[in-house]
PASEBA-1860 file (N, C-alpha, C; in nm, 3 decimals):
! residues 103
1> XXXXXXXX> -0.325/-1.428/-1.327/-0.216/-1.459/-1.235/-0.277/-1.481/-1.096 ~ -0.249/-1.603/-1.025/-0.255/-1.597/-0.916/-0.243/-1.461/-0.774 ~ -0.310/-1.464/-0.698/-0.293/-1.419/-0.600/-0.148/-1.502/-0.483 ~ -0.063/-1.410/-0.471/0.018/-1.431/-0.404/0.044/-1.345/-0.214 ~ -0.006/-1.386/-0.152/-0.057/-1.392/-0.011/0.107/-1.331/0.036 ~ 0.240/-1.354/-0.005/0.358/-1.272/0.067/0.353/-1.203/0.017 ~ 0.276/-1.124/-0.094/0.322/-0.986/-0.106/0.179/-0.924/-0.067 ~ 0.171/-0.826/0.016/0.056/-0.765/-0.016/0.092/-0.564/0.009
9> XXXXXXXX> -0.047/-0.484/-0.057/-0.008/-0.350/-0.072/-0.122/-0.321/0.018 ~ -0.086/-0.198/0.104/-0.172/-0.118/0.206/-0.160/0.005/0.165 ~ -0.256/0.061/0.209/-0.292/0.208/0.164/-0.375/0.212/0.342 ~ -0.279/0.335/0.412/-0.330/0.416/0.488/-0.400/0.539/0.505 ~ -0.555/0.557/0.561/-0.576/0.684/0.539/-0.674/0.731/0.634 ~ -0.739/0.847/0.678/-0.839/0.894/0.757/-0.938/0.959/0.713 ~ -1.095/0.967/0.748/-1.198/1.026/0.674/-1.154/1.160/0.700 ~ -1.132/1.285/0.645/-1.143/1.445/0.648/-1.024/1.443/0.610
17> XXXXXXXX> -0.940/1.388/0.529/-0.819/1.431/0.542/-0.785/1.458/0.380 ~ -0.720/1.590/0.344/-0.791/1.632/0.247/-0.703/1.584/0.171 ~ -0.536/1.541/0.202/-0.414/1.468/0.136/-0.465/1.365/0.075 ~ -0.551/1.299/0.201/-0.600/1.175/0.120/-0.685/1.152/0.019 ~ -0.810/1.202/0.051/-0.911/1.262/-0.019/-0.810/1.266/-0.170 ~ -0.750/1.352/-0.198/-0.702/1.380/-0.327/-0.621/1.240/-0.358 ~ -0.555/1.192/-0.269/-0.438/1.071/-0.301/-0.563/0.916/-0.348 ~ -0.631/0.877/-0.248/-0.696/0.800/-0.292/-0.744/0.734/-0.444
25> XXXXXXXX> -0.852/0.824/-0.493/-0.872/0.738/-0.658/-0.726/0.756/-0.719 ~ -0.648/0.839/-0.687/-0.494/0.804/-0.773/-0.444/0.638/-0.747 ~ -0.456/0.644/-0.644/-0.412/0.547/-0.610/-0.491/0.410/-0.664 ~ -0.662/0.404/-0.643/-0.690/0.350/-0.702/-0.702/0.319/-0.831 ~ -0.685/0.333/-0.926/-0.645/0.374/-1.095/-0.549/0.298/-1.066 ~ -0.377/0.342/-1.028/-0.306/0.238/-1.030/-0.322/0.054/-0.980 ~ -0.392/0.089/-0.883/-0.414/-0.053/-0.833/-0.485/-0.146/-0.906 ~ -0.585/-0.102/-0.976/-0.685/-0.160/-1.044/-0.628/-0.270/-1.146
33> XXXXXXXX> -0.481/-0.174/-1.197/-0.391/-0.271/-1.296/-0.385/-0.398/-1.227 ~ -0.346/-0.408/-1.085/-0.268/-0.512/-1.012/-0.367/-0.589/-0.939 ~ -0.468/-0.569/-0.901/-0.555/-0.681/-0.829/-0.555/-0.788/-0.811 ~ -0.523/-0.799/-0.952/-0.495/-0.990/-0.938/-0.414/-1.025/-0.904 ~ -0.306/-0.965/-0.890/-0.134/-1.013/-0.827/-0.163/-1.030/-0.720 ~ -0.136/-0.921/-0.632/-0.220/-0.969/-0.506/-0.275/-0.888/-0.453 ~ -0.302/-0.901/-0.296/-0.368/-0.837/-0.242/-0.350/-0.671/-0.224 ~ -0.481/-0.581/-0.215/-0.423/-0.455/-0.200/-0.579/-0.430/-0.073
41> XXXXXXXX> -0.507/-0.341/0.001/-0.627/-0.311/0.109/-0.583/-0.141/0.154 ~ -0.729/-0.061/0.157/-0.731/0.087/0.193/-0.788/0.080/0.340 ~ -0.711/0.102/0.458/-0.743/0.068/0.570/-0.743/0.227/0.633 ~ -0.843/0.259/0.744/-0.869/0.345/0.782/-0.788/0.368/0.909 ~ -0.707/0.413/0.902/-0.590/0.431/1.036/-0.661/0.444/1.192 ~ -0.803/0.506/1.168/-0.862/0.543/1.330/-0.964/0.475/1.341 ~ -0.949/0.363/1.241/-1.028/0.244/1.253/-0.985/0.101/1.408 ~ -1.036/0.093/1.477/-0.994/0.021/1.615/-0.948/-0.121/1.569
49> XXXXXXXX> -1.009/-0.163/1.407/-0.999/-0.289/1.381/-0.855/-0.302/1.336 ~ -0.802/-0.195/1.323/-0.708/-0.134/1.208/-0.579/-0.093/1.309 ~ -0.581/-0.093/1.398/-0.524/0.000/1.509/-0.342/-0.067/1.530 ~ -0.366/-0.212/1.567/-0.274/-0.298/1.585/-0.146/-0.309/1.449 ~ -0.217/-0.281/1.329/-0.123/-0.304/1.225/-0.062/-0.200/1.205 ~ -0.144/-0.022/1.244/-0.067/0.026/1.227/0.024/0.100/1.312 ~ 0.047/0.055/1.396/0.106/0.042/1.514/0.213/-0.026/1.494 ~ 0.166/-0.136/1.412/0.315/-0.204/1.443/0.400/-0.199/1.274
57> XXXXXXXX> 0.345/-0.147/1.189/0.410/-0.058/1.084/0.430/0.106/1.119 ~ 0.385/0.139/1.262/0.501/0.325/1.292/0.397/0.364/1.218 ~ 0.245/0.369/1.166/0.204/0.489/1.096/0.146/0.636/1.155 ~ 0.273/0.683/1.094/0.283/0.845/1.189/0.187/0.953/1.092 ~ 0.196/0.929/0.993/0.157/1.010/0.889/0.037/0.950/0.777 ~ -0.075/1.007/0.747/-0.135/0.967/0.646/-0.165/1.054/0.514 ~ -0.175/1.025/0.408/-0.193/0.873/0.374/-0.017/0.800/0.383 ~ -0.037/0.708/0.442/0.073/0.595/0.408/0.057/0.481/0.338
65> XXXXXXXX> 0.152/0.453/0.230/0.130/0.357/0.152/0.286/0.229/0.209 ~ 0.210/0.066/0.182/0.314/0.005/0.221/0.311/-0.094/0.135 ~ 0.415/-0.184/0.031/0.450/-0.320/0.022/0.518/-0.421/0.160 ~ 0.413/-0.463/0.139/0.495/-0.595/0.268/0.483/-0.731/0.216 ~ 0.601/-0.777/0.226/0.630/-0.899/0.199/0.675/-0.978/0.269 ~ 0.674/-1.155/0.307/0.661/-1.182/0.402/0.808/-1.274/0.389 ~ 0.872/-1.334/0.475/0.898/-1.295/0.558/0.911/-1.150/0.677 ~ 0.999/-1.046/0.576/1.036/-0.942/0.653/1.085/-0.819/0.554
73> XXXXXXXX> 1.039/-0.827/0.435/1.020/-0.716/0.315/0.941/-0.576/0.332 ~ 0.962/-0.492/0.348/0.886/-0.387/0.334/0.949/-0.196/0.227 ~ 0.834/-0.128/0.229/0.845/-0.066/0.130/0.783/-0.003/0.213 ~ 0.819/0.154/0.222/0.696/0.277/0.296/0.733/0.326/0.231 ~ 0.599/0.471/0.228/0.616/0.566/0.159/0.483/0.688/0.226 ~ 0.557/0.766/0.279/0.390/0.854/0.379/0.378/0.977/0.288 ~ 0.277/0.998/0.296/0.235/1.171/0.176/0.179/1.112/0.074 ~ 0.113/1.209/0.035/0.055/1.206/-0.137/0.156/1.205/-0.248
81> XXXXXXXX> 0.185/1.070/-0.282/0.297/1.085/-0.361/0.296/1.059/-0.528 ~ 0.340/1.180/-0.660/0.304/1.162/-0.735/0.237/1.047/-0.824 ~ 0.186/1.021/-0.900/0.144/0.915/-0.963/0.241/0.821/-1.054 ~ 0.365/0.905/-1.099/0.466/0.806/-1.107/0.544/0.740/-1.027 ~ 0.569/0.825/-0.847/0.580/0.707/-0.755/0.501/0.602/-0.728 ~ 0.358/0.601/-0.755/0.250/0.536/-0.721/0.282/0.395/-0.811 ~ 0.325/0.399/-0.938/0.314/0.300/-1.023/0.468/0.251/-0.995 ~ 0.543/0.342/-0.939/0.691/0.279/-0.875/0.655/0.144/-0.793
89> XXXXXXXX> 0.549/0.209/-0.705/0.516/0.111/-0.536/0.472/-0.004/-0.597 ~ 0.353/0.001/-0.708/0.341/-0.129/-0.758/0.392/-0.179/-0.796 ~ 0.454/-0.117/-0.934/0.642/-0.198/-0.989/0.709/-0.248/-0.898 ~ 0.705/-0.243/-0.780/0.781/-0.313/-0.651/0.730/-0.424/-0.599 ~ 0.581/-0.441/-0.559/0.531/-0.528/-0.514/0.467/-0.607/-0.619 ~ 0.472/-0.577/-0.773/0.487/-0.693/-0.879/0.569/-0.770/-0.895 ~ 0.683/-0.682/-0.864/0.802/-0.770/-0.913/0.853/-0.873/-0.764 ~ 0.819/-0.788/-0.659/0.804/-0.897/-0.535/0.721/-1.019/-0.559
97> XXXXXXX> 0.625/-1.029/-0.617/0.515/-1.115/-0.613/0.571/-1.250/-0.707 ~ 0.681/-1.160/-0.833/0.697/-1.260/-0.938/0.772/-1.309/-0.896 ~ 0.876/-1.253/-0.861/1.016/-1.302/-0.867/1.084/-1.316/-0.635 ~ 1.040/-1.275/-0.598/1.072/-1.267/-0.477/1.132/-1.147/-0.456 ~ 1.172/-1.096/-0.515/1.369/-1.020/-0.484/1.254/-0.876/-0.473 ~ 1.374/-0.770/-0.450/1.331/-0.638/-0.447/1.458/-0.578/-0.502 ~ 1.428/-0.410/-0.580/1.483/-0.330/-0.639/1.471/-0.197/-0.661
END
């Protein structure tokens, strides 16, 4: 399947942070399914390169996970959140990717 550029998945997080630390390979495992759909990126919140986006997605809390879709679609979710929410977030931004719509 194509890569589809309006949907993409973020994963927020910081080095020492032990939420994350544990949330991370969960997260990756799920993602691994989806790669090819589209894009997925683990961005380091106190990263300067990184600073502007999450700023302008409010990230108060890490890890934060986001579907964004473009026009003006979005999906948050902050905390370590079980692994059947995890495969929720993707079920969201698959079905964004296929079909447009959200549910």
């Amino acid at each position: 399947m194509a890569l589809d550029s309006r949907v993409v998945v973020v994963l927020f997080t910081i080095p020492g942070c032990e939420a994350c630390e544990e949330y991370k390979p969960r997260f990756q495992r799920v993602a691994q399914r989806y790669q090819n759909q589209f894009p997925i990126f683990m961005l380091d919140a106190n990263d300067p390169k990184n600073a502007d986006l999450a700023m302008r997605l409010n990230v108060m809390a890490v890890p934060a996970s986001f579907v964004l879709r473009r026009p003006t679609g979005m999906v948050r979710v902050e905390g370590a959140i079980p692994d059947q929410q995890i495969a929720w977030l993707f079920g969201v931004a698959a079905r964004e990717a296929a079909t447009g719509t959200h549910h």
